[in-house]
N, CA, C and O atoms as a GROMACS GRO file, in nm:
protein
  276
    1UNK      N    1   0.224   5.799   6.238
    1UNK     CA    2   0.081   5.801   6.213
    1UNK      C    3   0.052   5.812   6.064
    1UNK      O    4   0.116   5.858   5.969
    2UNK      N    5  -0.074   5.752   6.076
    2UNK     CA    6  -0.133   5.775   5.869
    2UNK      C    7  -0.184   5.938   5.893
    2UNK      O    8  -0.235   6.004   5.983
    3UNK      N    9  -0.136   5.958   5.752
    3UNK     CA   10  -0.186   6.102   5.700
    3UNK      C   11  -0.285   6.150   5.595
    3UNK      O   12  -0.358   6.073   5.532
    4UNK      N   13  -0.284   6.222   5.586
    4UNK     CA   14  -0.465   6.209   5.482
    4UNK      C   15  -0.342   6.219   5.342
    4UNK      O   16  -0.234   6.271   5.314
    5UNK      N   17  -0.454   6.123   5.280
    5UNK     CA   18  -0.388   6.155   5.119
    5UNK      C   19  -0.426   6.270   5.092
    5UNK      O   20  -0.533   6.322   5.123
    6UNK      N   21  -0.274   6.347   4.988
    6UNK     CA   22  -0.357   6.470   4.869
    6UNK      C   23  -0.311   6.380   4.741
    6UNK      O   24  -0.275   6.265   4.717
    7UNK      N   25  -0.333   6.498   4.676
    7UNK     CA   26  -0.322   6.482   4.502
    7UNK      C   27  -0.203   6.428   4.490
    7UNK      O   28  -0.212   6.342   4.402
    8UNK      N   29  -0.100   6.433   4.528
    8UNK     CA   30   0.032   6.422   4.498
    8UNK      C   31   0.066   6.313   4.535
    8UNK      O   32   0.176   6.267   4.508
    9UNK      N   33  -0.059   6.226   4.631
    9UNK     CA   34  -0.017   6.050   4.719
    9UNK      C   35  -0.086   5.976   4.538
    9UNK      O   36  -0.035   5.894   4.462
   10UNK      N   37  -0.204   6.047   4.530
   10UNK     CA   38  -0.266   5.978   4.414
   10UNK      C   39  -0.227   5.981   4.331
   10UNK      O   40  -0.220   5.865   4.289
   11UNK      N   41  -0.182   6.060   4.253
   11UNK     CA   42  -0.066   6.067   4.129
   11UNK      C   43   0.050   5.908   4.130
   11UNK      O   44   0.072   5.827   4.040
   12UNK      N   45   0.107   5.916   4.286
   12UNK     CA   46   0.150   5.798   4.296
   12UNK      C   47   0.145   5.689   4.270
   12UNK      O   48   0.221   5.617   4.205
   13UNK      N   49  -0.005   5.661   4.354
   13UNK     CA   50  -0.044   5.545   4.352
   13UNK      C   51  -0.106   5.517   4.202
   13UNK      O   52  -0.088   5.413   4.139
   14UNK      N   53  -0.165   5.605   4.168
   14UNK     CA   54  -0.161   5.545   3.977
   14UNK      C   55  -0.088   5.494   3.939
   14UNK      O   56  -0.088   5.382   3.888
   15UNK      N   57   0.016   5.587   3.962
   15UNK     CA   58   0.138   5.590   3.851
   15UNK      C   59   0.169   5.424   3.876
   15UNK      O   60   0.151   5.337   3.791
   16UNK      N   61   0.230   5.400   4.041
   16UNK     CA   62   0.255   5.250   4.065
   16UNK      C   63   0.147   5.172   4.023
   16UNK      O   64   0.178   5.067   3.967
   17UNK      N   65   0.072   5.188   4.032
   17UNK     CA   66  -0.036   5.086   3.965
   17UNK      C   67  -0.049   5.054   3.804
   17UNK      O   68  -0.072   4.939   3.768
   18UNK      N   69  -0.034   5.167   3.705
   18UNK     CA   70   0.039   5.118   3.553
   18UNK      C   71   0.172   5.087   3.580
   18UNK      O   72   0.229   5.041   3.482
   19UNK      N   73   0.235   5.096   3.672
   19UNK     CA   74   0.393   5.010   3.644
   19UNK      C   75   0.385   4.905   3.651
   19UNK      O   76   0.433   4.839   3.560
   20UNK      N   77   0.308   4.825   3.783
   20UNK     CA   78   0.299   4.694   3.815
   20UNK      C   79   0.205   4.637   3.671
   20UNK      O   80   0.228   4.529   3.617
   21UNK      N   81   0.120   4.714   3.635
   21UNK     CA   82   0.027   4.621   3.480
   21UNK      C   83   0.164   4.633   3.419
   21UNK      O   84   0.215   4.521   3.418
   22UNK      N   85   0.239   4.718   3.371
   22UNK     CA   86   0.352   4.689   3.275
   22UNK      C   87   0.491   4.575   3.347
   22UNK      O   88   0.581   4.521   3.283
   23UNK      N   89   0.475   4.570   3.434
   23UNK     CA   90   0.634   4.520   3.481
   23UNK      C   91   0.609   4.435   3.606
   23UNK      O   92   0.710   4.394   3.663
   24UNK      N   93   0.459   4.396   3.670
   24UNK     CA   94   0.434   4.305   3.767
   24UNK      C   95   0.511   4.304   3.896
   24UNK      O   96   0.517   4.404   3.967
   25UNK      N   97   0.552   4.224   3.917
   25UNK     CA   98   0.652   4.210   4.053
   25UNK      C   99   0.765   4.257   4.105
   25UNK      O  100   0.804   4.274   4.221
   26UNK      N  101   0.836   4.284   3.944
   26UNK     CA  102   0.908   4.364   3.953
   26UNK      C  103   0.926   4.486   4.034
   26UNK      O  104   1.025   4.498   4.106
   27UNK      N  105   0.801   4.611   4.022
   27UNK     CA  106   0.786   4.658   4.046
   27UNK      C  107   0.785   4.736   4.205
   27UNK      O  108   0.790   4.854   4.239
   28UNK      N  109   0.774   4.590   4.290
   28UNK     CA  110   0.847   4.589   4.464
   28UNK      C  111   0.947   4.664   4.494
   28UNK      O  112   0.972   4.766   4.557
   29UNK      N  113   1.020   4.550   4.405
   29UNK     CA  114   1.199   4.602   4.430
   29UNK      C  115   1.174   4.750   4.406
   29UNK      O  116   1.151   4.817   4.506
   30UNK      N  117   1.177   4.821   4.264
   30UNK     CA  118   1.155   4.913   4.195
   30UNK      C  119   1.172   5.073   4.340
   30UNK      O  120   1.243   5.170   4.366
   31UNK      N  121   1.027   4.984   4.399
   31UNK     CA  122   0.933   5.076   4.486
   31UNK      C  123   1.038   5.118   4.633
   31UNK      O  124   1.074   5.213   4.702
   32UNK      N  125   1.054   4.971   4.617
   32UNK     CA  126   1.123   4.989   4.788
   32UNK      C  127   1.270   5.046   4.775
   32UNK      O  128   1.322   5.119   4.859
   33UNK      N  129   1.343   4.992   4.629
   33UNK     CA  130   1.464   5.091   4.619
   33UNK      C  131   1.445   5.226   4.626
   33UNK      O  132   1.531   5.282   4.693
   34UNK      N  133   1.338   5.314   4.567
   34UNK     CA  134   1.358   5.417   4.538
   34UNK      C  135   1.280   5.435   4.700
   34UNK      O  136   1.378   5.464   4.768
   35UNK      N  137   1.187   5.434   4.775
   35UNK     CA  138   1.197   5.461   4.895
   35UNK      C  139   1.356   5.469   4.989
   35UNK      O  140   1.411   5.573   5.024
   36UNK      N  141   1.394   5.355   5.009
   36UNK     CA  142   1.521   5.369   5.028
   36UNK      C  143   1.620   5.491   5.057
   36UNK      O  144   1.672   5.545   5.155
   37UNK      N  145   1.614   5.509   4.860
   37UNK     CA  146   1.696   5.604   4.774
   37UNK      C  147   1.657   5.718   4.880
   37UNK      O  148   1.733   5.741   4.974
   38UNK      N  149   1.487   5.816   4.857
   38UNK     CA  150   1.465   5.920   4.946
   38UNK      C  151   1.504   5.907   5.071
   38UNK      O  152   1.582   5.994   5.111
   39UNK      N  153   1.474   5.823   5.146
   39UNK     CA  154   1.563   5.843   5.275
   39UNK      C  155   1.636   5.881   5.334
   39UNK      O  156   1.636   5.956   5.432
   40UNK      N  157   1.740   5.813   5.257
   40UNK     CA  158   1.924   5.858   5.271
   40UNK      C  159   1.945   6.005   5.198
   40UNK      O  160   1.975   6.108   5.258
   41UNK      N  161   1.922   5.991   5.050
   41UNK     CA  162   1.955   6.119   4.972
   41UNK      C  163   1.857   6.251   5.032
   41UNK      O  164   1.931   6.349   5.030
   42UNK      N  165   1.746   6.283   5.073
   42UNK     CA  166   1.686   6.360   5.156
   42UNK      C  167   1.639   6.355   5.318
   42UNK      O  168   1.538   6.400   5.373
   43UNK      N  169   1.743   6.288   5.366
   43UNK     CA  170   1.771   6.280   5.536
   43UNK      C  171   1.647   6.306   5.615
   43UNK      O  172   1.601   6.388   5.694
   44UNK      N  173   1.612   6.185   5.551
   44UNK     CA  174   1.417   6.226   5.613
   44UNK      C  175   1.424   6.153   5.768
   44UNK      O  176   1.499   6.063   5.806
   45UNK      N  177   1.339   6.213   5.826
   45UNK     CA  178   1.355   6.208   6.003
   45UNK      C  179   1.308   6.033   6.019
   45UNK      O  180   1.328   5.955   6.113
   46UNK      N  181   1.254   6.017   5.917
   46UNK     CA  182   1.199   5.824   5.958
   46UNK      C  183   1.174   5.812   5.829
   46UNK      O  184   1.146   5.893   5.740
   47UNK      N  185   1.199   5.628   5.836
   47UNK     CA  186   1.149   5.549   5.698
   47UNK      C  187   0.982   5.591   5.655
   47UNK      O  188   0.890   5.608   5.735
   48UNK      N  189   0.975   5.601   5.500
   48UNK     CA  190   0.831   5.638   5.516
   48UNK      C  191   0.732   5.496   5.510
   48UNK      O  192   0.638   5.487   5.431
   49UNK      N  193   0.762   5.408   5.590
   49UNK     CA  194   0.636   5.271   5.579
   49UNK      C  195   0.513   5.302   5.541
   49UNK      O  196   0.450   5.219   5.475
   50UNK      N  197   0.464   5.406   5.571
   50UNK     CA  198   0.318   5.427   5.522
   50UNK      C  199   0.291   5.421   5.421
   50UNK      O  200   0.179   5.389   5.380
   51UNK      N  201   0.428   5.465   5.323
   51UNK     CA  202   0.400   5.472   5.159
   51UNK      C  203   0.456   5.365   5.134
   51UNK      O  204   0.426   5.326   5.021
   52UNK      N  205   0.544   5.284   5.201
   52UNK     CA  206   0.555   5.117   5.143
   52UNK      C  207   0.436   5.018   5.154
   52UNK      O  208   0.427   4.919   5.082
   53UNK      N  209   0.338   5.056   5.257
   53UNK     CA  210   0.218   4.983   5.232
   53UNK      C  211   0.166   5.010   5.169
   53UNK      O  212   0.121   4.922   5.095
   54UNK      N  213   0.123   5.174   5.138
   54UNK     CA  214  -0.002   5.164   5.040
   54UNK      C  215   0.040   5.163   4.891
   54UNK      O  216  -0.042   5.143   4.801
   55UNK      N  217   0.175   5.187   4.869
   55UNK     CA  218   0.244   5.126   4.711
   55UNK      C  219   0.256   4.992   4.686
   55UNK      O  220   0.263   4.940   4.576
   56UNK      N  221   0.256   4.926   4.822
   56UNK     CA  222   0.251   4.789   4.798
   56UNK      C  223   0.138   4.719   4.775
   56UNK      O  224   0.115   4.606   4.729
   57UNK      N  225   0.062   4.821   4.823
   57UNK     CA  226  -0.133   4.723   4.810
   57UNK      C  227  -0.180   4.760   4.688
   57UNK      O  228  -0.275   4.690   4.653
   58UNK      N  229  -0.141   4.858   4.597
   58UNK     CA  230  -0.138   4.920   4.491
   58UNK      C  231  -0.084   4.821   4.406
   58UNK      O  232  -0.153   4.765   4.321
   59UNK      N  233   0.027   4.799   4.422
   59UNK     CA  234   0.132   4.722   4.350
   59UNK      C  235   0.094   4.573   4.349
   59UNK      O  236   0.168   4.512   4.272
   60UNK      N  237   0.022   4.511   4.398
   60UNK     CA  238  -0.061   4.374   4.449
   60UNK      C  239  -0.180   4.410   4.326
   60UNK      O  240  -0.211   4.339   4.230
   61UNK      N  241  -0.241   4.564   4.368
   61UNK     CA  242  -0.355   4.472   4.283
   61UNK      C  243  -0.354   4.516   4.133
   61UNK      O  244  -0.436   4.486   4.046
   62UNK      N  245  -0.265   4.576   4.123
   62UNK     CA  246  -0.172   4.601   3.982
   62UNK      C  247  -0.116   4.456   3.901
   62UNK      O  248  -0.165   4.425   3.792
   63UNK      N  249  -0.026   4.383   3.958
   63UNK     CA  250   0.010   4.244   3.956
   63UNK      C  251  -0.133   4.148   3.939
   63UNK      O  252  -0.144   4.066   3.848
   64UNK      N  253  -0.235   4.172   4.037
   64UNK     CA  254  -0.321   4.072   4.003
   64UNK      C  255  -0.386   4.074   3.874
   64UNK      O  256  -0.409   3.979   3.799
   65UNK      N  257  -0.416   4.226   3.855
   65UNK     CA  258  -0.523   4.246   3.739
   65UNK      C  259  -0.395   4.218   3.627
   65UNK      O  260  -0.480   4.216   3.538
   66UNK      N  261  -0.309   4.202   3.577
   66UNK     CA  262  -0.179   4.237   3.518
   66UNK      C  263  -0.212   4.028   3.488
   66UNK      O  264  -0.241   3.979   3.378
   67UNK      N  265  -0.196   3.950   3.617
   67UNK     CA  266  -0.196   3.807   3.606
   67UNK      C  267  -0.346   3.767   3.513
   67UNK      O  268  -0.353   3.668   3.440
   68UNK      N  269  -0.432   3.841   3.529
   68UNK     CA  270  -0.582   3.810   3.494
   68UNK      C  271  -0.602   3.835   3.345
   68UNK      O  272  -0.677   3.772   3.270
   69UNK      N  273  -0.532   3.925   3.318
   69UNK     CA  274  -0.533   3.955   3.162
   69UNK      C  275  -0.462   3.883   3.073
   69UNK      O  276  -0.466   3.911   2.953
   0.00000   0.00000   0.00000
């Protein structure tokens, strides 16, 4: 299930959002490795998809505004 954002989802999603203006597409890979990474290295009970979508919709419109400039 989705969970309510706190401070600590938003911090995130900034943060991914100046990566993708600095580094564009890149920034996928980046995202989904280091998801990954937590997984395995902190034996989390499930993949976190929730935060691959909303880093990824982040990361989209990071890339767009990033293409526009």
């Amino acid at each position: 299930m989705w969970r309510k954002i706190n401070s600590r989802d938003i911090f995130g999603l900034c943060l991914w959002f100046m990566v993708a203006l600095v580094i564009g597409w890149v920034a996928y890979t980046i995202m989904i490795a280091r998801e990954i990474y937590q997984f395995f290295r902190y034996h989390l009970e499930r993949f976190e998809w929730e935060d691959v979508v909303r880093y990824g919709i982040v990361i989209t419109i990071g890339w767009l505004v990033k293409s526009c400039i």
